[in-house]
KEKE-3310 file (N, C-alpha, C; in steps of 0.2 Angstrom, whole numbers, plus 5000, padded with zeros to 4 digits):
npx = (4702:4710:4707:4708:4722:4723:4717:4725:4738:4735:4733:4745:4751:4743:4746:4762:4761:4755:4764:4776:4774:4770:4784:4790:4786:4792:4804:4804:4802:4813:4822:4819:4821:4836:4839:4833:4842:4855:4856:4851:4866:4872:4869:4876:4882:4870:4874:4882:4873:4860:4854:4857:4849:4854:4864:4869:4865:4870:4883:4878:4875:4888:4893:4887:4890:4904:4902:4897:4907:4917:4911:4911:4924:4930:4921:4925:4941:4935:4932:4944:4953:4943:4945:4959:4963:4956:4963:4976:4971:4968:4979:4986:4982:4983:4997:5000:4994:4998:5014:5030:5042:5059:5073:5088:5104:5115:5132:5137:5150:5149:5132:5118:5116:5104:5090:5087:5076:5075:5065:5064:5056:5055:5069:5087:5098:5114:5127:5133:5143:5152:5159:5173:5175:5171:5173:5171:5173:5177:5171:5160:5151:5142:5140:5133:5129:5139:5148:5149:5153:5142:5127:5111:5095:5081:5064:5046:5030:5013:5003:5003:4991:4984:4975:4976:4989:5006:5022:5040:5052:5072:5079:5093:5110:5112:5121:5136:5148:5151:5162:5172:5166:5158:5148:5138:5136:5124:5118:5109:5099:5087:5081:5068:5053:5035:5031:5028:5035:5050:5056:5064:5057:5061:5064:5068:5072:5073:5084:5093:5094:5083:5074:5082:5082:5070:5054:5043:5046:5037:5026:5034:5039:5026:5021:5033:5032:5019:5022:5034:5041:5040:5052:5057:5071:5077:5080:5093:5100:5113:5109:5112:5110:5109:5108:5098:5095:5080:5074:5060:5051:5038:5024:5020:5026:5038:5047:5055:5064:5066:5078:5080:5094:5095:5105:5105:5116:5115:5121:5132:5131:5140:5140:5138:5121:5115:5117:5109:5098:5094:5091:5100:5101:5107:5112:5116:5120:5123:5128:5121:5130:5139:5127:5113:5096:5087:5071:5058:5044:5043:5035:5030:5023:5019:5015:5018:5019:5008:5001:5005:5002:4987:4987:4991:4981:4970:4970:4973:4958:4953:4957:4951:4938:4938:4941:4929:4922:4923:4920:4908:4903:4908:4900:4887:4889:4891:4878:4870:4875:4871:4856:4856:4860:4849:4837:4844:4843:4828:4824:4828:4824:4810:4809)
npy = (4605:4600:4604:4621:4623:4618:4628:4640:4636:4635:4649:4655:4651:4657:4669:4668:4667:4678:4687:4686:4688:4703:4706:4700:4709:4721:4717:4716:4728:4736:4729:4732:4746:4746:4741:4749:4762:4757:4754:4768:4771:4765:4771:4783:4800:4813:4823:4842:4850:4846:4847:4858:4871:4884:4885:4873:4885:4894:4887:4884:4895:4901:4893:4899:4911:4909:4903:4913:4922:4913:4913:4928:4927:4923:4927:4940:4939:4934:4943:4953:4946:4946:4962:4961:4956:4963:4973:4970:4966:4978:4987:4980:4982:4996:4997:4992:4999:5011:5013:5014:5028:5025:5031:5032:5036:5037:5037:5042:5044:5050:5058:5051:5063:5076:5083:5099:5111:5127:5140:5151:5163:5177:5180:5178:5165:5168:5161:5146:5138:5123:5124:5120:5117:5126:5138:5152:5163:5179:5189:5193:5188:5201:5203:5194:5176:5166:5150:5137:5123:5114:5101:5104:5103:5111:5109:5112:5109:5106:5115:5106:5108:5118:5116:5124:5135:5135:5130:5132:5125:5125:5113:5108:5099:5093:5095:5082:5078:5074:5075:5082:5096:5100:5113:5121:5137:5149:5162:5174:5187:5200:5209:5218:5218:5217:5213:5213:5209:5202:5186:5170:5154:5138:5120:5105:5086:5071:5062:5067:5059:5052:5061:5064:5052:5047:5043:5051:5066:5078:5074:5068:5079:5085:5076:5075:5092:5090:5080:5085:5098:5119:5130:5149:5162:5178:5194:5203:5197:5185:5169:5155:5139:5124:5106:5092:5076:5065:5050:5041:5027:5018:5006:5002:5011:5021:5037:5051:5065:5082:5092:5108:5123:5139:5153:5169:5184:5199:5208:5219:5230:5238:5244:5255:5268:5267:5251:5247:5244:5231:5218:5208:5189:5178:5161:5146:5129:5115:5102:5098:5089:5073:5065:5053:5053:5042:5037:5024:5016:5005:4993:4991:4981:4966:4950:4937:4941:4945:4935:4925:4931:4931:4916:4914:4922:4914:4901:4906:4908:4895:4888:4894:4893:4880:4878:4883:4876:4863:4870:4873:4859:4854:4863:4859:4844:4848:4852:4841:4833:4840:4841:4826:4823:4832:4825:4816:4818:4819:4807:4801:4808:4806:4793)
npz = (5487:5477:5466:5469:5469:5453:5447:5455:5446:5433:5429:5433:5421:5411:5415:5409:5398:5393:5396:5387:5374:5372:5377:5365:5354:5360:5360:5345:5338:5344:5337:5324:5323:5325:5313:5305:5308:5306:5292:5288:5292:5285:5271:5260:5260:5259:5242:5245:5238:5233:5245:5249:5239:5234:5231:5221:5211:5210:5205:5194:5186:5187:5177:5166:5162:5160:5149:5141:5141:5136:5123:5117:5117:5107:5096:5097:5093:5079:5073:5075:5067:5055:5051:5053:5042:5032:5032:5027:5013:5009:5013:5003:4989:4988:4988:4976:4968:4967:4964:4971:4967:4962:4961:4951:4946:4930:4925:4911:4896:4887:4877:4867:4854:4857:4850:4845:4843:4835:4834:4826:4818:4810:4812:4808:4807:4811:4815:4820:4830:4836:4854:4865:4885:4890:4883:4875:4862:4862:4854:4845:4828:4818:4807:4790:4788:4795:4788:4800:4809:4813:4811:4804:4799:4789:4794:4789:4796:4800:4811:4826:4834:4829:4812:4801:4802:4799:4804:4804:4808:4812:4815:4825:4827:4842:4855:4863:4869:4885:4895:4890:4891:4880:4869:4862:4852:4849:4836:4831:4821:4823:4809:4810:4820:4823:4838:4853:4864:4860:4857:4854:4852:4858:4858:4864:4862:4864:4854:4839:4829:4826:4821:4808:4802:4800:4790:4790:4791:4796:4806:4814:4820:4825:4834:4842:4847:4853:4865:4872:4881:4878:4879:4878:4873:4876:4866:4864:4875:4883:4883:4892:4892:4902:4902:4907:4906:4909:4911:4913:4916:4917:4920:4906:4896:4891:4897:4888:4896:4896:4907:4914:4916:4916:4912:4912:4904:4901:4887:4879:4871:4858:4844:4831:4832:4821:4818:4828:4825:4822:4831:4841:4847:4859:4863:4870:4873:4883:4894:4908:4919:4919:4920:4921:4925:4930:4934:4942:4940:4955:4964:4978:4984:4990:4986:4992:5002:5010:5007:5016:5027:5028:5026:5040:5048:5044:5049:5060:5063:5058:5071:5082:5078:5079:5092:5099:5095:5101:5114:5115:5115:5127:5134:5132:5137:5151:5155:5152:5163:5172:5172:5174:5187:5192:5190:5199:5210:5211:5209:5222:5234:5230:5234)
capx = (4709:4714:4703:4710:4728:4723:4716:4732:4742:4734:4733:4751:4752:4742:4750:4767:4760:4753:4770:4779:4771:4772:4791:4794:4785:4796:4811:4805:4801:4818:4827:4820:4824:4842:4839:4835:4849:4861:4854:4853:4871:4877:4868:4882:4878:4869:4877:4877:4870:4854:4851:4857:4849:4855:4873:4868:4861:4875:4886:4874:4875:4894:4895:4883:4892:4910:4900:4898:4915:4921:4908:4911:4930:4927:4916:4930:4947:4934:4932:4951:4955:4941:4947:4967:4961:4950:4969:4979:4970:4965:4985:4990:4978:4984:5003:4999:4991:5001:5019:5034:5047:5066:5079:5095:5110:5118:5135:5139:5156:5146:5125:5115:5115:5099:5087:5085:5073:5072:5058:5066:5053:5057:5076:5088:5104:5121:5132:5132:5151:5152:5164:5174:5180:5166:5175:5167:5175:5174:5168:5152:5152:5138:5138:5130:5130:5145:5149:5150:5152:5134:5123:5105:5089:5074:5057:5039:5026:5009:5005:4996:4982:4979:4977:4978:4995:5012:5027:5046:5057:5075:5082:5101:5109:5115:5130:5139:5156:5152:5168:5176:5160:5155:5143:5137:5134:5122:5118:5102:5097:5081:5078:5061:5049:5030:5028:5028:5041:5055:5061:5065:5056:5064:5061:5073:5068:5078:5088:5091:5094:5077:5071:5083:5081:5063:5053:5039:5049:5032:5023:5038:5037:5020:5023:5036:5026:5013:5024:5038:5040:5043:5055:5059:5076:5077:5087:5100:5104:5115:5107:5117:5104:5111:5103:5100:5091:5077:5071:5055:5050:5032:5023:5020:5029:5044:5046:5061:5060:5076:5076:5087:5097:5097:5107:5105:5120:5116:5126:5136:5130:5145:5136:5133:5116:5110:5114:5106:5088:5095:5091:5102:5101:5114:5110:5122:5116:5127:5124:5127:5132:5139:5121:5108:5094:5082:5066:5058:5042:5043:5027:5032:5017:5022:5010:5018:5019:5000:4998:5006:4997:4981:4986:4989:4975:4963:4974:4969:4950:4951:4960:4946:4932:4940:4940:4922:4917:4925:4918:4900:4904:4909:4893:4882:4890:4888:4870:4866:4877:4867:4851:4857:4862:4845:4834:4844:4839:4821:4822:4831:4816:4802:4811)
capy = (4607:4600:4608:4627:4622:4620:4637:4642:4633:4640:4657:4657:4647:4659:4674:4668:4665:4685:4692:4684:4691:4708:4706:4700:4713:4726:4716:4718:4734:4738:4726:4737:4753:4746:4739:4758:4764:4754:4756:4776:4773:4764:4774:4790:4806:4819:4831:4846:4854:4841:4848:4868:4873:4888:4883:4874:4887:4899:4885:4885:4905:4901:4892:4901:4917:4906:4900:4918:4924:4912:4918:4933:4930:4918:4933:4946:4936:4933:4950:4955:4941:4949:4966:4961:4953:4967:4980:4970:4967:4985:4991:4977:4984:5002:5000:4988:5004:5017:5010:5020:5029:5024:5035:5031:5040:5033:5039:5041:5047:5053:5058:5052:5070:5078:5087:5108:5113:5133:5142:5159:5167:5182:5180:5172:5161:5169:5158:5140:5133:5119:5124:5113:5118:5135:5143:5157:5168:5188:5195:5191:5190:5202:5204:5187:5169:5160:5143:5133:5116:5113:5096:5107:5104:5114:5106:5116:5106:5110:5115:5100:5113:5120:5114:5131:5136:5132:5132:5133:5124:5125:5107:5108:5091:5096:5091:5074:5077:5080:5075:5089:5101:5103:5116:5126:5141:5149:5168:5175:5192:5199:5218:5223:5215:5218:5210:5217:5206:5197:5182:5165:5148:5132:5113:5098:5082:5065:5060:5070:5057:5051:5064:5065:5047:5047:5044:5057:5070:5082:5069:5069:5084:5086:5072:5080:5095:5085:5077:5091:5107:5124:5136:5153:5165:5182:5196:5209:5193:5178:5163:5150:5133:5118:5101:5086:5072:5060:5044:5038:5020:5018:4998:5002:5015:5024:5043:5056:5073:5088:5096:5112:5128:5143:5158:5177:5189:5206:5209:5225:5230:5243:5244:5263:5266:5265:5247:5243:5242:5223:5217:5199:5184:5173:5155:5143:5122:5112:5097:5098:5084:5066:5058:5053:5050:5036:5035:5018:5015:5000:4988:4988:4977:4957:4946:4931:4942:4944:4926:4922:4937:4927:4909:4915:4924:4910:4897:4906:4907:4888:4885:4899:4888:4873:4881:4888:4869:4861:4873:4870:4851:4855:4865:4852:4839:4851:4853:4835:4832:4845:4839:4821:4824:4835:4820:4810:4820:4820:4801:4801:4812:4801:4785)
capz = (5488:5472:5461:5468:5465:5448:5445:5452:5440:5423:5430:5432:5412:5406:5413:5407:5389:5391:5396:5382:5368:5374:5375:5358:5351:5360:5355:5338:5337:5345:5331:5319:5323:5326:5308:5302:5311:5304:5285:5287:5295:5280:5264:5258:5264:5251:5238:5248:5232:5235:5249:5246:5229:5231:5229:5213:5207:5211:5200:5185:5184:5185:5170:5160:5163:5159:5142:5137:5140:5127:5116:5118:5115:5100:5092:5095:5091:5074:5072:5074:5060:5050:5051:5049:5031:5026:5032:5022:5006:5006:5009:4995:4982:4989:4984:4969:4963:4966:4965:4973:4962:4964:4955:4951:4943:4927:4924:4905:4895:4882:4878:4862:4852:4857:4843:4847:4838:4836:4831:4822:4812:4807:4813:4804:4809:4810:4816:4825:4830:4844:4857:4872:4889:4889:4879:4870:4857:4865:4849:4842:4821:4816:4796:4789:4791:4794:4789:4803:4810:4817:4808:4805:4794:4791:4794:4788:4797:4800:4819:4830:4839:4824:4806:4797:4803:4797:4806:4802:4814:4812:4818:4825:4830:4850:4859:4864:4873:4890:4898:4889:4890:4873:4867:4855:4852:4841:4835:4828:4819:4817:4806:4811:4821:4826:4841:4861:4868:4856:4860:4851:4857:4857:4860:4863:4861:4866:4848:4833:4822:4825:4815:4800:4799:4799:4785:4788:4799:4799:4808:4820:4823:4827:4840:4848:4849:4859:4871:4874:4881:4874:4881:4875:4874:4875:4864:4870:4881:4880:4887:4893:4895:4905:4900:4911:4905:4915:4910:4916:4916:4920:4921:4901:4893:4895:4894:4892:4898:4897:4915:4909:4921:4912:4917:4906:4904:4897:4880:4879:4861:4855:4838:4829:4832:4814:4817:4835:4823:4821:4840:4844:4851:4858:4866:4872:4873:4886:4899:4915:4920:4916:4922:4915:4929:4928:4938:4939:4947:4960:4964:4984:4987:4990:4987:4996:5011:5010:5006:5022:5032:5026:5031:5047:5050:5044:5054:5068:5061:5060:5076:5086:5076:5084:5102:5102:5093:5110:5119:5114:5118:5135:5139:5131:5141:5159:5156:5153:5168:5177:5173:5175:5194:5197:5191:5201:5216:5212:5212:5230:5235:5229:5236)
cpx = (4713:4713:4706:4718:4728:4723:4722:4734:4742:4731:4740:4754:4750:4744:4758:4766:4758:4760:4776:4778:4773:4779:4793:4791:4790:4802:4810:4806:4809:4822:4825:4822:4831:4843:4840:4838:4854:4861:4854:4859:4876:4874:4874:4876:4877:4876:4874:4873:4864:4849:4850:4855:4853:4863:4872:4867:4867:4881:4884:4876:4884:4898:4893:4886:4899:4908:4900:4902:4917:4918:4911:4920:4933:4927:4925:4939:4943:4934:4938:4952:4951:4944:4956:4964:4959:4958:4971:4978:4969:4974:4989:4989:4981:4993:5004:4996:4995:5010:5023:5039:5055:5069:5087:5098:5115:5124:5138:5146:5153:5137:5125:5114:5109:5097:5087:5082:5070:5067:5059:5060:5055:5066:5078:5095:5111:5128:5131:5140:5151:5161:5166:5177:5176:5170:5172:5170:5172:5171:5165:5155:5144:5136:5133:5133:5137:5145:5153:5151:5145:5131:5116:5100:5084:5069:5051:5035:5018:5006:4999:4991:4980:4982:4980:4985:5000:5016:5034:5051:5066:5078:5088:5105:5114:5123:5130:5143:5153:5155:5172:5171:5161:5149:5142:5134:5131:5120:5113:5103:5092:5080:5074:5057:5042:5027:5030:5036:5046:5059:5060:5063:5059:5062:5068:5068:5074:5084:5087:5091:5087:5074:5074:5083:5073:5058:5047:5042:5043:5027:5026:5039:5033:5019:5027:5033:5022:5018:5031:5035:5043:5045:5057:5067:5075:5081:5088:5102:5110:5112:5110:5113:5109:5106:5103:5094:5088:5074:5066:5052:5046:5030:5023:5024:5036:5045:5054:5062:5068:5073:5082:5087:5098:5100:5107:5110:5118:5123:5126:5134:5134:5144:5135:5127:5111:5113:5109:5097:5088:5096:5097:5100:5106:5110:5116:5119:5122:5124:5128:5130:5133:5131:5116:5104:5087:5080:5061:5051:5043:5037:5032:5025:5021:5018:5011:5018:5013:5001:4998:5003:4992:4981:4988:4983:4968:4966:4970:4962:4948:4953:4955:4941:4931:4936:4934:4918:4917:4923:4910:4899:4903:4905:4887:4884:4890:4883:4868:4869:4874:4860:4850:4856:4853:4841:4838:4842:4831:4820:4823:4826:4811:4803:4812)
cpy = (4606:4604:4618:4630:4622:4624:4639:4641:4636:4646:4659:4655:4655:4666:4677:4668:4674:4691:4692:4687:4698:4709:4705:4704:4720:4725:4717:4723:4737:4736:4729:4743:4752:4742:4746:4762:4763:4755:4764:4774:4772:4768:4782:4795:4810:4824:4836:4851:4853:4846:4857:4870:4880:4888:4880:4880:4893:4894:4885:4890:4905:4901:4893:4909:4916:4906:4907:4922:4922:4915:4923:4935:4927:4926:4939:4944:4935:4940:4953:4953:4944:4958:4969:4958:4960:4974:4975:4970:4973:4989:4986:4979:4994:5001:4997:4993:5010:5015:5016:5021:5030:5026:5032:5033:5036:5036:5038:5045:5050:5052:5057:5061:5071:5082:5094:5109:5121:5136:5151:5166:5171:5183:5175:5173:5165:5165:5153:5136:5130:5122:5120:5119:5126:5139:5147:5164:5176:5189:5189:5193:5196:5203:5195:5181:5167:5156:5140:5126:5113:5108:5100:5105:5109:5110:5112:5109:5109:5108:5109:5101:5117:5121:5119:5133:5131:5133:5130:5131:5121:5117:5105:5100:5094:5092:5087:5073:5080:5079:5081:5095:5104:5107:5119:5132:5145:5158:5171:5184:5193:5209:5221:5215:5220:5216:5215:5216:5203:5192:5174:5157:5142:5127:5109:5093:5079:5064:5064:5064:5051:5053:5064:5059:5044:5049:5050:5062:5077:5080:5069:5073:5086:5080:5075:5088:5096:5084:5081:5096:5112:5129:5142:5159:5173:5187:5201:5202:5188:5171:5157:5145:5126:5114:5096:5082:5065:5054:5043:5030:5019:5008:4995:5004:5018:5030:5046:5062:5075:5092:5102:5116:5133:5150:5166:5181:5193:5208:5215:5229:5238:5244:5253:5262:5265:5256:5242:5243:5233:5221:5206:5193:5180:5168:5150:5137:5119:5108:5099:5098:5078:5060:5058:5051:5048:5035:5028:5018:5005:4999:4987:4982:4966:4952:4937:4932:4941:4940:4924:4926:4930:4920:4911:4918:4918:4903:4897:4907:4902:4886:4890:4894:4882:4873:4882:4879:4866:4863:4873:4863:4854:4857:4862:4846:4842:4850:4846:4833:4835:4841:4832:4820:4828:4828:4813:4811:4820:4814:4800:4803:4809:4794:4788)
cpz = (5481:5466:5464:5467:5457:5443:5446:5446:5432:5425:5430:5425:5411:5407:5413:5401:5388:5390:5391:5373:5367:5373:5369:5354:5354:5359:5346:5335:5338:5338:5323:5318:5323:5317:5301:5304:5307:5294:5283:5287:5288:5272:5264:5259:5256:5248:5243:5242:5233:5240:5250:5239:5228:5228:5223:5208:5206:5204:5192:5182:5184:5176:5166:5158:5160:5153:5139:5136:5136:5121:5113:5115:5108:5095:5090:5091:5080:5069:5071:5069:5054:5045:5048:5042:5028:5025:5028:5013:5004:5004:5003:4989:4984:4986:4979:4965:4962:4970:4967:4968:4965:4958:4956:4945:4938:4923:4917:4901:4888:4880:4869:4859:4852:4850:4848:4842:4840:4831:4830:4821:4809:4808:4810:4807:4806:4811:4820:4824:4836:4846:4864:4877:4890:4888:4875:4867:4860:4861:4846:4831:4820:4808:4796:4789:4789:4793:4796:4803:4813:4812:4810:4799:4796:4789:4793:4791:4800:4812:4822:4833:4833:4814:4803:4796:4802:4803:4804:4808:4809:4817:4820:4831:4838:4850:4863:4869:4878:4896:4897:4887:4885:4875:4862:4856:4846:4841:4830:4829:4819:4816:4812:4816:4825:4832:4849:4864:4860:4860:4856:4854:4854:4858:4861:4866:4861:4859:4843:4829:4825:4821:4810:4799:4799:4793:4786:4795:4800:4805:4814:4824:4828:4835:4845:4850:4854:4866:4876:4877:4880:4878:4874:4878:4872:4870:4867:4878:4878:4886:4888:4898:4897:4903:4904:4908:4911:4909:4914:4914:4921:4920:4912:4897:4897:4891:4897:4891:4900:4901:4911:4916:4914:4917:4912:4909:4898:4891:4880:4872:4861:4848:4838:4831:4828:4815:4822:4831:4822:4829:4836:4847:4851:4863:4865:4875:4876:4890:4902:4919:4918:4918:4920:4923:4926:4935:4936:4944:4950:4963:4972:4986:4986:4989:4991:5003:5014:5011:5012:5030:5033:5028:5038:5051:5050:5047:5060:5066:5064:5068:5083:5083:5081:5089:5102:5099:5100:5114:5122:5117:5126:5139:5138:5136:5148:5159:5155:5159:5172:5180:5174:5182:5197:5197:5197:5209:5217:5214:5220:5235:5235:5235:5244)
residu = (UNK:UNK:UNK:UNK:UNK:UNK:UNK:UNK:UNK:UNK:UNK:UNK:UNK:UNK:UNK:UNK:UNK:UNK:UNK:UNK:UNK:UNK:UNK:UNK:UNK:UNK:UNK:UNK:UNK:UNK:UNK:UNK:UNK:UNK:UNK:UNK:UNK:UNK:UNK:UNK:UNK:UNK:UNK:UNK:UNK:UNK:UNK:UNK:UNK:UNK:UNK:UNK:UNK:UNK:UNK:UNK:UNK:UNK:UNK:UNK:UNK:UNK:UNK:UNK:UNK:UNK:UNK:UNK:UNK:UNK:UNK:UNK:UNK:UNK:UNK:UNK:UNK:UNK:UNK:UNK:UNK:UNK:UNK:UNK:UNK:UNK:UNK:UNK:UNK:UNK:UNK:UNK:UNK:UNK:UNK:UNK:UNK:UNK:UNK:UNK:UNK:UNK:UNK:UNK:UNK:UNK:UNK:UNK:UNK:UNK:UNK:UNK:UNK:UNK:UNK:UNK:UNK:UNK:UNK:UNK:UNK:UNK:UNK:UNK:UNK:UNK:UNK:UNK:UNK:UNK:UNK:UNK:UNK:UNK:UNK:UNK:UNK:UNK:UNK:UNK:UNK:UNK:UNK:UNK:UNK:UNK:UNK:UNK:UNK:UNK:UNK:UNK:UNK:UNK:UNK:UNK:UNK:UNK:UNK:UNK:UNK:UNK:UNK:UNK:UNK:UNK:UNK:UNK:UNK:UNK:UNK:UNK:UNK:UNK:UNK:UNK:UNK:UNK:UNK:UNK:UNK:UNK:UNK:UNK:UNK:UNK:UNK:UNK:UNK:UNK:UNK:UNK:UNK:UNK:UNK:UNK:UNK:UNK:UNK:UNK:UNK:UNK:UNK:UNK:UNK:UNK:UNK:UNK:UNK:UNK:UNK:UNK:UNK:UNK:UNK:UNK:UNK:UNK:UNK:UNK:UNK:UNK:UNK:UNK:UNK:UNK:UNK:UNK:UNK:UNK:UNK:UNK:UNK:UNK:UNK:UNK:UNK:UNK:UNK:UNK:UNK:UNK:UNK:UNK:UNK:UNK:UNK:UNK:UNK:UNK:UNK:UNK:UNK:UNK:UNK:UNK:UNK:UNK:UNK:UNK:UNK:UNK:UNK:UNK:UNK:UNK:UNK:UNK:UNK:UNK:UNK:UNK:UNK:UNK:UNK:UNK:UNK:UNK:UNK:UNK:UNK:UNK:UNK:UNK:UNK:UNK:UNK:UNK:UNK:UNK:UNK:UNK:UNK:UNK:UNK:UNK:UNK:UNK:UNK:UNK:UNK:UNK:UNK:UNK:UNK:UNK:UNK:UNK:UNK:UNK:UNK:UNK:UNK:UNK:UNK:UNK:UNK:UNK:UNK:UNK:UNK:UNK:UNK:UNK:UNK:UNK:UNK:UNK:UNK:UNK:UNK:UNK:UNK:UNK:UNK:UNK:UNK:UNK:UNK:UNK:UNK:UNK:UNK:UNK:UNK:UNK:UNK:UNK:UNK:UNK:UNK)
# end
């Protein structure tokens, strides 16, 4: 009796020791899953990038496509700035070279007495009288020379295109008064001549008394020559030459040139005809006007404007330099951030 109480006894022990164990292993179990519950619950939820590559990959192709557009606008703004520099030193060396011509009109009450230099040959001077106010004596003198009023030399000098030949210029000091329109008037014979056409050539030249005060006046001649040009006058006419004189003023030198009007009236010649074998000339030396015109050339080009073109254009060079330096930073420091964040996902992966 006693002895089957005891059986009982530690058969009830020992399958109270068996049920115990069991249960603490499924409390365990339970206390960790509510361990790894709670630890999920509390880790930050992923980048959705981490877990969508494709969206990173969509942002990389963003910024790679953003980084070439500055390139790109870098490149072209560098391009502009080159192109404005290469326009303006090209148009500064273009009106630096070829300066523009400004005239201006110099009202004078009397001109330096010009030289006329006529070239007779075979005709010889009848008569030279200055007259005022265009007045001119109806009748012509025809027998021989009259003493006039007219300041005249003759010069023999040898011709400047060719040694061999002489030439004979008559040199008459021109007219002054051209408030009260001075002129002169001069009058020429010639007998006989050989030639097709008849007709008397002339010159003027800036000052007479350049040449009567000139110690070699054939020399000056020959100069003037060179740098003049020669007109001629008809006979059976009378020529009536308007004078206007130009200045020119170059970067060196300075040049002056007679612009002339001339106008021809037909001579009546009432002569017997035993004397019509002596053909005429008549010619009439006046200015046109009180002006003198001066041309000037002018250097429109500025070099300070350029200067300042140039510092603004390399301004903005440096200030686009700047911008595309910064801009490099910026994509240097994306890309490590890029690459920072993937490996940080790798590690999050492994772990």
């Amino acid at each position: 009796m006693l002895r089957r109480e005891t059986s009982r006894s530690y058969q009830e022990f020992s399958d109270d020791d068996g049920a115990e164990p069991s249960e603490a292993y499924q409390n365990c179990a339970e206390d960790k899953e509510g361990s790894e519950s709670n630890g999920s619950a509390a880790l930050p939820e992923d980048d959705p990038t981490e877990t969508n590559p494709l969206l990173a990959f969509d942002k990389a192709c963003l910024k790679s496509v953003f980084s070439v557009v500055l390139i790109l606008i870098y490149l072209s703004l560098t391009a502009g700035a080159a192109f404005l520099v290469y326009q303006t030193i090209s148009d500064f060396m273009e009106k630096l070279n070829h300066p523009v011509m400004s005239v201006r009109y110099k009202e004078v009450d009397e001109f330096d007495p010009p030289g006329i230099a006529l070239y007779p040959g075979k005709a010889k001077l009848i008569s030279c009288r200055h007259h005022y106010h265009d007045h001119i004596p109806p009748r012509v003198s025809l027998g021989e020379f009259e003493e006039g009023d007219c300041a005249m030399e003759e010069v023999i000098y040898t011709d400047p295109y060719s040694n061999y030949t002489k030439k004979q210029a008559l040199v008459v000091q021109g007219p002054t008064d051209v408030q009260d329109r001075e002129l002169i008037f001069l009058q020429f014979s010639r007998n006989e001549t050989e030639e097709d056409f008849s007709a008397i050539s002339y010159m003027l030249f800036a000052k007479y008394n350049d040449m009567s005060l000139s110690l070699d006046k054939q020399k000056f001649m020959r100069d003037c020559e060179r740098n003049y040009s020669m007109w001629t006058f008809s006979g059976g006419f009378r020529t009536w030459v308007k004078m206007s004189l130009v200045k020119t003023s170059g970067r060196r030198n300075e040049s002056v040139e007679f612009r002339q009007e001339s106008s021809v009236v037909k001579y009546n010649d009432r002569r017997p005809v035993a004397e019509k074998t002596n053909e005429l000339f008549f010619v009439v030396f006046q200015w046109r006007d009180p002006f003198i015109q001066e041309v000037k050339a002018i250097v429109t080009a500025n070099p300070w404007n350029t200067f300042a073109i140039l510092c603004g254009v390399f301004m903005a060079l440096f200030k686009a330099a700047n911008f595309a330096k910064l801009t490099v930073h910026w994509i240097k420091k994306i890309r490590k951030r890029h690459q920072k964040g993937r490996r940080s996902r790798e590690l999050n992966q492994i772990s």
